[in-house]
C-alpha positions as CSV (number, residue, x, y, z in Angstrom):
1,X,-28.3,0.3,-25.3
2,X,-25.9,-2.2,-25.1
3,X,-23.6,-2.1,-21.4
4,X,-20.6,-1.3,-22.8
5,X,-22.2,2.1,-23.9
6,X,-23.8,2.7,-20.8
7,X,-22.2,5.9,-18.7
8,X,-20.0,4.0,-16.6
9,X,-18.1,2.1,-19.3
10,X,-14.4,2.4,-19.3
11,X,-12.5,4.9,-21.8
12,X,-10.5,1.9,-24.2
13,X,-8.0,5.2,-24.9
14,X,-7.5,5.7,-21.8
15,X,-6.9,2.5,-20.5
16,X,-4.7,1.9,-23.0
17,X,-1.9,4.6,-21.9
18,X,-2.8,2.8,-18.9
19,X,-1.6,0.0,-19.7
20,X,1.7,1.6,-21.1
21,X,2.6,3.4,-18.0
22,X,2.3,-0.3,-16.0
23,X,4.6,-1.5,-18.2
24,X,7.3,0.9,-18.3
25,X,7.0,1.1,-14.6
26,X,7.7,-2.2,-13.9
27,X,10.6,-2.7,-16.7
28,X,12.0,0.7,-16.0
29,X,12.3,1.4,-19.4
30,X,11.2,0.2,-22.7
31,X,11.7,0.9,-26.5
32,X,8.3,1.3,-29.0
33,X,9.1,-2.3,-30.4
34,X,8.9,-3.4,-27.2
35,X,5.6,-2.1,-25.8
36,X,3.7,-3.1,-28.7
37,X,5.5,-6.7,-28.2
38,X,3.5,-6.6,-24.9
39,X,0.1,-5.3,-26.2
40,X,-2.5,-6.8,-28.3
41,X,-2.4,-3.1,-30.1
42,X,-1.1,-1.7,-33.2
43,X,2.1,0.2,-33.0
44,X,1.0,3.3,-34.8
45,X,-1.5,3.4,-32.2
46,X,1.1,2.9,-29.0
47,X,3.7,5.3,-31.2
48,X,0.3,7.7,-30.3
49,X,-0.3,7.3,-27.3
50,X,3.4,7.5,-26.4
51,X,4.2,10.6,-27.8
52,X,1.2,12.3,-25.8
53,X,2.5,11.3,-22.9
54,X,5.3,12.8,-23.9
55,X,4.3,15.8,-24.8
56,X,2.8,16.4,-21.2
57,X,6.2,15.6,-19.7
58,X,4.5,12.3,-18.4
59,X,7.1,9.9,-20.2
60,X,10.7,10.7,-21.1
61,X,12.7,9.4,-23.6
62,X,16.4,8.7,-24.0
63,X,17.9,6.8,-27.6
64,X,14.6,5.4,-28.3
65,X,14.1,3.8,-24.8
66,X,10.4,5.5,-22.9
67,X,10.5,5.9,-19.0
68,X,8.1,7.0,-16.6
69,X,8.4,10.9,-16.0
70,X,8.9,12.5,-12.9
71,X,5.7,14.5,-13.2
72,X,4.0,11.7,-11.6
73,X,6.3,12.7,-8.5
74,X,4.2,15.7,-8.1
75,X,0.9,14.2,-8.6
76,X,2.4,11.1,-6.0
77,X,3.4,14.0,-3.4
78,X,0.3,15.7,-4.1
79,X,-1.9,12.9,-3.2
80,X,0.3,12.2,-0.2
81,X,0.1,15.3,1.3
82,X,-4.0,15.8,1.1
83,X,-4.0,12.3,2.7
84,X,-6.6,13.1,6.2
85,X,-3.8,11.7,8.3
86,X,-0.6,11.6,6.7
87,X,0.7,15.1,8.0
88,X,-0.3,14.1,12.1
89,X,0.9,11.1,12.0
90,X,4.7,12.1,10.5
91,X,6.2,12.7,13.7
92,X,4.8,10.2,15.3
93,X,6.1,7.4,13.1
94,X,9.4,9.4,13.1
95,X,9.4,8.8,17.1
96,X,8.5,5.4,16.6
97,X,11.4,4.5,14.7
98,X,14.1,6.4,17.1
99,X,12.3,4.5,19.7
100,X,12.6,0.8,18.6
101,X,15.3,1.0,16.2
102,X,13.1,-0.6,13.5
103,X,11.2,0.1,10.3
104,X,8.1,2.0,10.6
105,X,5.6,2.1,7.3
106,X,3.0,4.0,7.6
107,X,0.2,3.0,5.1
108,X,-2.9,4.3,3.5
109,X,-6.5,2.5,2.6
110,X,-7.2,3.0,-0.8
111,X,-10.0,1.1,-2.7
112,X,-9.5,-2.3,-2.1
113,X,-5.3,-2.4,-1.3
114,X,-3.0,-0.6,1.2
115,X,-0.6,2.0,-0.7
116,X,2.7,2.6,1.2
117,X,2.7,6.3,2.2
118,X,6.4,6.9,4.1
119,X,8.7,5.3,5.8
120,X,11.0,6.2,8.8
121,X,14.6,3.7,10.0
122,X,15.7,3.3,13.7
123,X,19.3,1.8,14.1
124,X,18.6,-1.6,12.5
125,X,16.2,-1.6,10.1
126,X,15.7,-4.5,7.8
127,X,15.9,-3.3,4.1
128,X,13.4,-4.8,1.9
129,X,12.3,-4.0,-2.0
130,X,9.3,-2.2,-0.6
131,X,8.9,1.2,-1.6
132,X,7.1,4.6,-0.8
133,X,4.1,4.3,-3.4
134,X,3.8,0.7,-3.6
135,X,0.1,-0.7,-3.1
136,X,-0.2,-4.4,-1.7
137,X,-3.2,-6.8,-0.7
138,X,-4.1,-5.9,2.4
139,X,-4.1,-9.8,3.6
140,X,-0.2,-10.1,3.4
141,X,0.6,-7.3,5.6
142,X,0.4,-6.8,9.3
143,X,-0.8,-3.4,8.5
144,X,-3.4,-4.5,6.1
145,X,-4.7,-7.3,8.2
146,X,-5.4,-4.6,10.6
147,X,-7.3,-2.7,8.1
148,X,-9.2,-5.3,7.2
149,X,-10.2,-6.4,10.9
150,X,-11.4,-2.5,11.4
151,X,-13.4,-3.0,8.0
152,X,-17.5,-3.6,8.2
153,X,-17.9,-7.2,7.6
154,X,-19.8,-6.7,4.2
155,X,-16.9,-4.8,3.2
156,X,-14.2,-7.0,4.1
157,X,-16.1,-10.0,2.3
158,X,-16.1,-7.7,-1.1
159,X,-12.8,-7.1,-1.3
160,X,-11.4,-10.7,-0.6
161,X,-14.2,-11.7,-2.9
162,X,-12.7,-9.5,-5.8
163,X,-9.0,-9.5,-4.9
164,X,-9.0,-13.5,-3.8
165,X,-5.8,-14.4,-1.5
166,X,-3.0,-14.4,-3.7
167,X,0.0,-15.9,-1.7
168,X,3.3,-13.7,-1.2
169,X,5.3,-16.2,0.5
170,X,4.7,-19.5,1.8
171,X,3.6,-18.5,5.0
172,X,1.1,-16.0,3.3
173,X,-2.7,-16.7,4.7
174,X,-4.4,-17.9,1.9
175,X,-7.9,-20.4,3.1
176,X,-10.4,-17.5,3.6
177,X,-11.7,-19.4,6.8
178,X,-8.1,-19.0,8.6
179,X,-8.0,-15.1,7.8
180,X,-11.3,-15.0,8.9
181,X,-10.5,-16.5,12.3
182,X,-7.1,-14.5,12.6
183,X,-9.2,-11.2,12.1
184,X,-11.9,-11.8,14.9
185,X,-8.4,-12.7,17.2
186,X,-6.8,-9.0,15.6
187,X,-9.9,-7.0,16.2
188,X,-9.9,-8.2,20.1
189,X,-6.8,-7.3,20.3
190,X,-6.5,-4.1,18.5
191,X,-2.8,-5.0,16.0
192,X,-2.3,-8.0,13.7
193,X,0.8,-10.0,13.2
194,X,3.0,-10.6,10.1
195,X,5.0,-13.7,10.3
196,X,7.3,-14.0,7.3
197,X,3.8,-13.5,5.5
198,X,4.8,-10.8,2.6
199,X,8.8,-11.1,3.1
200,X,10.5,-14.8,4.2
201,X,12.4,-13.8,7.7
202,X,10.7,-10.6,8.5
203,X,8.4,-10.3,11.4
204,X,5.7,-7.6,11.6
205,X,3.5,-6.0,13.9
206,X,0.3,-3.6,12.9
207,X,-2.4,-1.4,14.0
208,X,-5.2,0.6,12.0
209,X,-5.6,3.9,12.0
210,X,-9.3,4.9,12.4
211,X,-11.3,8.0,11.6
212,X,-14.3,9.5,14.2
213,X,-16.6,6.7,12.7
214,X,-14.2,4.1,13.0
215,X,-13.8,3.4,9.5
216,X,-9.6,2.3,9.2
217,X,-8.1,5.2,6.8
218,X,-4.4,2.8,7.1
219,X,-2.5,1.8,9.8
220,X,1.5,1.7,10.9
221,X,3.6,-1.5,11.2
222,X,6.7,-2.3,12.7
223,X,9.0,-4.7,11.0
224,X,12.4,-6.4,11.5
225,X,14.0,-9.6,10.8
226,X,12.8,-12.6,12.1
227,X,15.6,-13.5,14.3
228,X,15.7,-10.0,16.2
229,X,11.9,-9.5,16.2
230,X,10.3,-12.4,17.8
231,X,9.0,-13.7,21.5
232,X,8.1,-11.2,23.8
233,X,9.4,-8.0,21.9
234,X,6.5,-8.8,18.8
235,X,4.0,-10.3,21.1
236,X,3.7,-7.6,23.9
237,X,6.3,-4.9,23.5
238,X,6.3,-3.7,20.0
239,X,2.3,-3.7,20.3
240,X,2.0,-1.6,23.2
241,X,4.4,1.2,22.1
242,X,2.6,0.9,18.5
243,X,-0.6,1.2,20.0
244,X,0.5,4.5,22.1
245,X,1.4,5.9,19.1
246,X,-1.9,5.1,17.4
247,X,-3.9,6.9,20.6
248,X,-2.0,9.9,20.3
249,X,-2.9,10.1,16.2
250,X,-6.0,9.7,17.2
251,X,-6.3,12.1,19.7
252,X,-4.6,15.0,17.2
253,X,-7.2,14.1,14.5
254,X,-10.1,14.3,17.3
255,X,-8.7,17.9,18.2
256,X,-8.0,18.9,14.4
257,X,-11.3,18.0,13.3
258,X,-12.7,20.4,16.3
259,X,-10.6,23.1,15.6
């Protein structure tokens, strides 16, 4: 049988909608002519596929222009919500924000990226393009660093293997060797550091959140600008008030799994 038949071969159809939905995500909006100018696929086929998606309320479309549908708001919240940790930790991030006057992400391992899962705003929080939803390579964030630095060894190999080291800014780690030797230095200490790595002039500190086997299911970060969040605040502060906040999760997902 040749391996494109085999049982765990991809679904072309599918992949094609796919393909559509990343594309009117990141345009915000496109016309038929449009799409198929993007794809290597015939536009009766796309006209198809389109109108499908429309007809289960998964596209919208205004004078000939297709958009993403808010349907995919209640699968998003849906996935949210039956995240293991995302309802104990709420609060918590909540506090955190009212507490340093920051920006507080809290983030989620998924596959081989970090997906942002909410966000909470002290006084003077930096605002940035990221956005509730949005999945990044773990290597460019604070928070992801400190996933990957709670990650079996094997594990973190396979991903950087697969994903590479694409850079974000030009501070962005990118030589395998120098993540590898900042990770040993995160897992010591239990958070990771984000110096104007995924945003120029925003400084970021992270911790991993960790199940009862210590696998990381995400971690929190806590950014600001550069200018504000820097010397002593990032490097012994921030980090001890984040990692407070990370024993307490812990200790409610101990207890709930008990209960």
């Amino acid at each position: 049988m040749p391996e494109n038949d085999g049982p765990n071969r991809a679904v072309t159809t599918t992949e094609t909608s796919i393909r559509i939905l990343e594309l009117l995500k990141a345009s915000r909006g496109l016309t038929l002519a449009e799409i198929t100018s993007e794809l290597a696929v015939a536009r009766s086929t796309i006209h198809r596929h389109l109108l499908t998606l429309e007809n289960n309320d998964l596209v919208v479309r205004d004078n000939g222009t297709f958009y993403i549908g808010l349907r995919f708001l209640d699968f998003g919240i849906c996935a949210r919500d039956q995240t293991e940790f995302f309802n104990v930790a709420r609060e918590p991030v909540d506090r955190l924000a009212e507490e340093t006057g920051e920006k507080i992400w809290l983030v989620a391992k998924e596959g081989d990226f970090s997906v942002h899962l909410y966000k909470a705003y002290g006084d003077n929080p930096l605002k940035t393009s990221a956005r509730i939803g949005q999945r990044r390579h773990l290597h460019q964030l604070a928070a992801g660093k400190a996933i990957l630095a709670s990650l079996p060894e094997d594990e973190r190999r396979s991903i950087i293997e697969r994903r590479g080291l694409p850079e974000k800014t030009e501070n962005t780690v990118t030589n395998r060797e120098d993540l590898f030797e900042e990770i040993d230095s995160i897992a010591d200490r239990g958070y990771a550091f984000n110096i104007g790595e995924s945003i120029t002039g925003l400084n970021a500190v992270g911790a991993a959140i960790r199940g009862e086997d210590g696998y990381p299911l995400g971690s929190i970060s806590i950014s600001g600008p550069a200018n504000r969040v820097k010397g002593e605040l990032l490097r012994e502060q921030l980090p001890d008030t984040l990692l407070a906040v990370i024993d307490e999760i812990h200790i409610h997902l101990r207890y709930s799994s008990n209960l």
